[in-house]
N, C-alpha and C positions, 0 to 999 in steps of 0.2 A: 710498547708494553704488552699488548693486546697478540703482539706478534711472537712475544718472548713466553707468553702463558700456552700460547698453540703449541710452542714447540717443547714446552714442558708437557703437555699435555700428549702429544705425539710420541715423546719416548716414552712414559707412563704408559699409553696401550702398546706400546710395540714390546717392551717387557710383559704385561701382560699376557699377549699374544703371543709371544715367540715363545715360552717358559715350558706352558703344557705341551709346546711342537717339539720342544725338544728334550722335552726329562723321558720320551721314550722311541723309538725308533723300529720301525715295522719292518723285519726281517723275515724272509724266508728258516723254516725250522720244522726238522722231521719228531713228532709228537714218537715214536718208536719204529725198529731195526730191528726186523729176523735174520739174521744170516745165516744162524745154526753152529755158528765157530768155535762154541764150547761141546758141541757136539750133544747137545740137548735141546730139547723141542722148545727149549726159550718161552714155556705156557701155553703152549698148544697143547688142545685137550683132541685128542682121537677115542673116535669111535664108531662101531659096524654099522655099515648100512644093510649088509645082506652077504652073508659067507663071512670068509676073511675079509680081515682089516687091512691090507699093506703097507698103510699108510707109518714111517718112521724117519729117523733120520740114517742117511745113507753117509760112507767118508770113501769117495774119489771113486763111485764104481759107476755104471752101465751109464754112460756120458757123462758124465759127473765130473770127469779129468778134464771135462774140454772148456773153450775158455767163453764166457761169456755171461761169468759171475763172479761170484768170492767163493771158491774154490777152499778145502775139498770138500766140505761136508754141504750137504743139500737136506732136505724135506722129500721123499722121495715115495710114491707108490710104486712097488712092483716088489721084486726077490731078488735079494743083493747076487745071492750063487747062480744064476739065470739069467741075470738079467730080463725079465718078464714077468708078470702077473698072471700066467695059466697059473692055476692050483687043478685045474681039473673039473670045476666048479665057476657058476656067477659067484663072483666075490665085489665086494665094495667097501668105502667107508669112506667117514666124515675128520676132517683137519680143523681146528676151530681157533682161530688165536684168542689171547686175552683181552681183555678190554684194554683199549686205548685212550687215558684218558687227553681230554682236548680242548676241554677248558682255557678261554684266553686266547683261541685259536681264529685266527680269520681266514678267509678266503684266497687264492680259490686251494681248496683243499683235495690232494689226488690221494691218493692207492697205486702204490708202484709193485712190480714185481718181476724177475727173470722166471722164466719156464723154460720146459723143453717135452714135448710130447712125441711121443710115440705110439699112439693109439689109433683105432679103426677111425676112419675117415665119416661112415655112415653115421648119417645123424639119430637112426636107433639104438644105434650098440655103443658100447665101451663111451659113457655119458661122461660129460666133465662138467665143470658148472662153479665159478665163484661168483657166491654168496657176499651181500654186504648189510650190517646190522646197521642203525645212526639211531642215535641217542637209547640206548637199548631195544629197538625196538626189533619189529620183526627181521629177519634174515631177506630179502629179497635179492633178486638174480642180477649179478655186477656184468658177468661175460658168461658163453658158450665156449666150448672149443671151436664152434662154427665162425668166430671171427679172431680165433687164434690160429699161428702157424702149426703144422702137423707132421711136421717134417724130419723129426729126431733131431732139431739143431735150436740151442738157444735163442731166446728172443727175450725184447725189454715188454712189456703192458703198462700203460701209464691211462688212468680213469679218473674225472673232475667228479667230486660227490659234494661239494659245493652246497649243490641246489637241493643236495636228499638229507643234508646235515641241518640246514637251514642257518638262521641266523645267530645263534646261541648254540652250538656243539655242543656235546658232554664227552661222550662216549663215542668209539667203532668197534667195529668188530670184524675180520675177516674169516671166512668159510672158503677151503677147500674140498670140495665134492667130486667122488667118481664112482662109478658103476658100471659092470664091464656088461650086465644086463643075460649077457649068457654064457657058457659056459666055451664056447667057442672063439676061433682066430685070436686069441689072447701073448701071441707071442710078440709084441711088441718089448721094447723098456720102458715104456710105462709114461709116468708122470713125474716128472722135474719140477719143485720150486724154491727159490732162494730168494735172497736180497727182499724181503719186504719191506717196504716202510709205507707207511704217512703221513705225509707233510702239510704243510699250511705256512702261514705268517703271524706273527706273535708279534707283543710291541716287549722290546728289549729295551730295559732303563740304560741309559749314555751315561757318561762315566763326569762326575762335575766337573770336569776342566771343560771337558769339552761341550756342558751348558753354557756353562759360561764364555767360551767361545764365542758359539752361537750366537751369543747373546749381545760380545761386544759386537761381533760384523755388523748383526741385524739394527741393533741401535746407530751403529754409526753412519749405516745409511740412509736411516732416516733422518739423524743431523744434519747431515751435508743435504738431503737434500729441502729441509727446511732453510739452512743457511744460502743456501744459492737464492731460494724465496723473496730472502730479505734484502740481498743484494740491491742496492741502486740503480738503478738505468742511469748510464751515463749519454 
């Protein structure tokens, strides 16, 4: 009897338990996607840091055809008919995305993005800089171009903000910043970026069959093995 109330008692917490593990499911999931594909700045807000702005969206020009993103439209500093950002002038400006919201979101949570630069190499001139906001706050420094490639050839960036979001997300925000600082060697193509997102892990509700699934396996293996329990030694 004693034996028969344990194993009632046994499926009783294993429903229990298993119920909340399984009405929802912790999945990988990007919180928002720039790619630029409708060929508008998808809520990116532009504006001068110093001269011109160059900052816009570009369709398939000064490396933009090459592969190493989603193709053809980019986010693009420099002058489409040029290919280059001389104006003759220090010119600059700021790319800002929209709030991301992230709510629900857990860890570990990145900042992804394709680039392609082609700017002066010296760490005085022609500045690059993303910015990352978390939970509205201040804008603080995500990358340099100093540990990005500089090469005129696309590249992936992938950055953990995890630990700057903390434990409760709300909000991000992403800033792209450049400044060519003088009015010189400006003849590069400029500044490439596409493909942004933000991802994390979310818990996704399971669909009830497959609770219930769950739920027969998980119980049935605690039957069986209370029942072998009770088994006799022979």
């Amino acid at each position: 009897m004693r034996r028969t109330l344990r194993l009632k008692h046994a499926l009783i917490l294993a429903v229990l338990v298993a119920t909340p593990i399984a009405l929802k499911a912790q999945v990988p999931f990007c919180a928002a996607t720039f790619d630029f594909q409708t060929n508008t700045l998808q809520g990116f807000t532009l504006s001068p840091l110093t001269g011109a702005n160059l900052w816009h969206v570009a369709n398939n020009v000064c490396q933009g055809q090459l592969a190493g993103h989603t193709t053809p439209f980019t986010l693009y500093y420099g002058q489409d008919q040029t290919c280059n950002y001389d104006t003759g002038a220090q010119n600059g400006g700021v790319a800002t995305s929209p709030l991301v919201n992230l709510a629900g979101f857990a860890g570990p949570i990145t900042v992804n993005f394709n680039y392609l630069l082609d700017i002066e190499t010296a760490e005085s001139f022609d500045q690059f800089i993303v910015r990352f906001s978390a939970n509205g706050g201040t804008f603080g420094e995500l990358v340099s171009k100093l540990l990005l490639g500089m090469d005129n050839a696309w590249h992936a960036a992938s950055f953990d903000v995890t630990s700057t979001l903390g434990p409760n997300p709300s909000t991000a925000q992403v800033r792209f910043v450049f400044d060519t600082v003088d009015g010189l060697a400006n003849g590069g193509n400029g500044v490439h970026i596409d493909d942004l997102t933000i991802c994390g892990v979310i818990g996704v509700p399971v669909a009830p069959r497959v609770v219930l699934m769950m739920l027969a396996i998980f119980v049935a293996a605690v039957a069986a093995m209370m029942l072998r329990r009770r088994a006799p030694v022979v």
